[in-house]
N, C-alpha and C positions, 0 to 999 in steps of 0.2 A: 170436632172443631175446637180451636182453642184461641181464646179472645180475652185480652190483656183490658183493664176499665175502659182506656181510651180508646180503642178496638171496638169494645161495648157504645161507647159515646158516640163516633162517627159511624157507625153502623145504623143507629138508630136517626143518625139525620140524615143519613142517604137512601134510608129506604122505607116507607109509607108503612107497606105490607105486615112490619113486623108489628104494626101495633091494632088492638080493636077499634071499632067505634068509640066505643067508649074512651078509650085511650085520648083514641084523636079529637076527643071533643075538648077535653080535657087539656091537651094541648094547643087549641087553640087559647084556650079560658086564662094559660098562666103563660102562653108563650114559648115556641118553639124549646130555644136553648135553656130558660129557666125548667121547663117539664124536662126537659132531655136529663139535664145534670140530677134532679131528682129522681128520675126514672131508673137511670143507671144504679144508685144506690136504693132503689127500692128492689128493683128487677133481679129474681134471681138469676146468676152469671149461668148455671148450670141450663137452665129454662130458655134465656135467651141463644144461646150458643146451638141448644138443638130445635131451638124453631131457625135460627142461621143455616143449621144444616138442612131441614127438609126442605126448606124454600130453593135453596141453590144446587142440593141433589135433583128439582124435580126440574130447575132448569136446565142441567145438566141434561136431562131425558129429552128435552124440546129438542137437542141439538145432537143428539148419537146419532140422529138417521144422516144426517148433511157434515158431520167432521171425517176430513178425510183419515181416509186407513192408517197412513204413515207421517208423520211432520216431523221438524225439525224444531219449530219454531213460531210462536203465536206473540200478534201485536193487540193488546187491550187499550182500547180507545175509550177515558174516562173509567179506570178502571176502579176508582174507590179503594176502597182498603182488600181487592184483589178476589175476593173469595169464590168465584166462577173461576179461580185457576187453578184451587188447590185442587178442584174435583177434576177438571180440566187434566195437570197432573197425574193422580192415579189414574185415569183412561189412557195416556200417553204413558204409562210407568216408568216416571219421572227422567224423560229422554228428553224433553223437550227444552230450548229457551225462550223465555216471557220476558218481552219487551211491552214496558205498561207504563201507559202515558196519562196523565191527568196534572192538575192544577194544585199547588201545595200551597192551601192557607184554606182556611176558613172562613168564610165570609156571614158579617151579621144579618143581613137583609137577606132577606127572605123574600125567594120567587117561587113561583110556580108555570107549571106546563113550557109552553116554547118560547126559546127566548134567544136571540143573534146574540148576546153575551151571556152567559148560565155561570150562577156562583159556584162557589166550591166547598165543599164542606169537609177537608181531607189534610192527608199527614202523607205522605211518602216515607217518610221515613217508619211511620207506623206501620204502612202496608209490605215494607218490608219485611220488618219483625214478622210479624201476624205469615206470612208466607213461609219462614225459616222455621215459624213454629208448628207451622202443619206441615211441616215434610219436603217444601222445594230446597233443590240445594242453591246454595248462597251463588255460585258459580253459571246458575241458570235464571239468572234474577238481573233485568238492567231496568234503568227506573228515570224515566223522563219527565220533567217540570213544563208544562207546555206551554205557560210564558216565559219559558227559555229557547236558544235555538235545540231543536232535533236534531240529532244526526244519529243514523241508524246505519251501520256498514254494510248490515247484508240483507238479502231477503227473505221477505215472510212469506209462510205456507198459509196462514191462516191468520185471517184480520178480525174481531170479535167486539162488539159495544152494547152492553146491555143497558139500557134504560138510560141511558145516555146520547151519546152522537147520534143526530137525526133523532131523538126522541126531545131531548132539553134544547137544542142549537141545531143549525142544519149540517149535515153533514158531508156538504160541499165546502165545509171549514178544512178539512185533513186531503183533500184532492190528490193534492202537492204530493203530500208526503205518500197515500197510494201509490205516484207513481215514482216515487223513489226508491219502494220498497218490495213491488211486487214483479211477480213474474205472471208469465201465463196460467199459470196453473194457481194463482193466489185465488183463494175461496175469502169470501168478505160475509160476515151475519152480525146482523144491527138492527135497534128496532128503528122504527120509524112511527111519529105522530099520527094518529089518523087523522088528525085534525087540520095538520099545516102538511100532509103529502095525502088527500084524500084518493089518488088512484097514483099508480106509478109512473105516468107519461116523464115526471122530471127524472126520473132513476132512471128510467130507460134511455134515456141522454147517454149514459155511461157507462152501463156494462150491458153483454152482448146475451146474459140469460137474467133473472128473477124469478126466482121463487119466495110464496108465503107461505110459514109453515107454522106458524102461530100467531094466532089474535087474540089480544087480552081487551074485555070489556068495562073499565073502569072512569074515575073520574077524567083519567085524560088517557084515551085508548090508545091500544098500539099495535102494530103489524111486525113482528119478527120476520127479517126477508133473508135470504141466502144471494148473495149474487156470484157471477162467475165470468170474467172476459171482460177488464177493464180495457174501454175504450180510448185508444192513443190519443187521440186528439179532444177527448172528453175534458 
């Protein structure tokens, strides 16, 4: 994997895991963005980039048993600087198009767990780069501002949000756009709070199967679901 400073920078405020205890105490003690900017030049690039990669090769394992055989095309819902697509990518060998939607700015305030509006801590235009430089082709690459309008022409085989939609915000935010973009056969995997969806009655609202195929035990826990049979009138 390969991860340009500011790659290094937004990586490390979009995701907890890559740092220790210690780290994170530490982080509280001088302040998210103040530790982030020094961390990045403390941290060596080689050290970070392959704890980047085992963390998102082993997600990559959650999800071989439920990615369908054949696709065309996968929609990332809050997709951050994209890195669940390069692996993503080499499983499809590089056939597929990544339509990857999230929010382009950075936001100072600082939230946590669930929230009806969730900041953004992100660059599109970085996650671009960062994609071209691990092997997607530029040609397979569409990139949506989601306080812009969407417009998506075709449809998706496969709808994807990690630790995002329905983890940060609910994920009856993107409804719409599910059904602008899927077909019958659209496979949807995203986690879900366990916190603000403690059993599935509201999902079950909208698609016609659920499956859970991973639960993560942490400060704010989470249910990775598969679903399949969007409901028309959901």
């Amino acid at each position: 994997m390969k991860l340009s400073k500011l790659g290094r920078k937004l990586l490390l405020l979009q995701r907890n895991e890559l740092l220790s205890d210690q780290q994170v105490n530490l982080r509280k003690r001088f302040g998210r963005f103040l530790f982030t900017n020094l961390f990045v030049n403390y941290y060596q690039k080689k050290n970070l980039e392959l704890l980047a990669e085992k963390i998102f090769r082993s997600e990559l394992q959650t999800l071989k048993k439920i990615l369908p055989s054949k696709i065309n095309s996968i929609l990332d819902i809050g997709c951050g600087i994209g890195l669940i697509n390069i692996y993503l990518n080499e499983h499809y060998k590089n056939q597929v198009s990544f339509y990857l939607v999230d929010k382009n700015r950075i936001d100072y305030k600082i939230k946590y767990g669930f929230s009806s509006v969730y900041e953004s801590y992100n660059n599109l235009f970085e996650t671009k780069k960062i994609l071209l430089n691990n092997g997607i082709n530029e040609k397979n690459i569409f990139l949506f501002d989601v306080e812009k309008n969407i417009k998506i022409n075709s449809k998706i085989d496969f709808i994807i949000s990690l630790k995002s939609m329905g983890y940060h915000y609910p994920f009856e935010n993107y409804l719409n756009l599910f059904h602008q973009v899927s077909s019958s056969d659209t496979v949807y995997c995203f986690d879900i709070s366990a916190e603000k969806y403690p059993n599935l009655k509201i999902i079950e609202k909208h698609f016609e199967k659920i499956e859970i195929i991973y639960e993560e035990n942490s400060i704010h826990p989470l249910k990775r679901i598969v679903c399949k049979g969007l409901k028309v009138n959901s």
